[in-house]
C-alpha distance (Angstrom), angle and dihedral (degrees) to the residues before:
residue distance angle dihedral
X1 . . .
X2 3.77 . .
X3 3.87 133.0 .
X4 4.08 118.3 -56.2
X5 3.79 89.7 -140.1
X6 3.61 144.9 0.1
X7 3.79 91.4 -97.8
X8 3.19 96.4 55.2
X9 4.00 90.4 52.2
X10 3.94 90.3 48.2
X11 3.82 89.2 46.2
X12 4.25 88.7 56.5
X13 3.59 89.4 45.0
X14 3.93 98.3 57.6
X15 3.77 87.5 48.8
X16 3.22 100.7 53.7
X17 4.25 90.3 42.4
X18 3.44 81.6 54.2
X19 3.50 99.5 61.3
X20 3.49 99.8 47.9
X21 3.64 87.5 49.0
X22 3.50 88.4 61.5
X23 3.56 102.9 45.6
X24 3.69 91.6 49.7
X25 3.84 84.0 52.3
X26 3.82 96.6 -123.8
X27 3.39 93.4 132.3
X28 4.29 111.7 115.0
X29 3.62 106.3 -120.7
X30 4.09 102.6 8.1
X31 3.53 112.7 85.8
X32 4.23 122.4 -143.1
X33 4.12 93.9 -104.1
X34 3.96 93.8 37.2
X35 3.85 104.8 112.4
X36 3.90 95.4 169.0
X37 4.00 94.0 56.3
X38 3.66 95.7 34.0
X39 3.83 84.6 52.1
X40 3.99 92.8 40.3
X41 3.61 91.7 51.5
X42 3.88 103.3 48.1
X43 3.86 91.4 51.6
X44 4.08 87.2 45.7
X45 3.99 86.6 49.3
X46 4.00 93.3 42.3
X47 3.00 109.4 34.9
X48 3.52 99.4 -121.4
X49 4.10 134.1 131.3
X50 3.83 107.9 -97.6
């Protein structure tokens, strides 16, 4: 279906960079095996309930 607006496309993409980030461990502060901060730090980011 696409993206509604270009927002909402730029919005997806810094999620998913942020992931990747994460699982590469490049992330300042989280280490690659840390669940809890990795966890912590997406909900903190996203605003979502961890």
């Amino acid at each position: 279906m696409g993206f509604f607006s270009i927002e909402t496309a730029w919005q997806t993409l810094q999620g998913y960079e942020m992931m990747n980030m994460l699982r590469k461990g490049q992330v300042q502060g989280v280490d690659k095996g840390d669940v809890g901060r990795q966890v912590a730090l997406v909900a903190k980011r996203f605003g979502v309930a961890a």
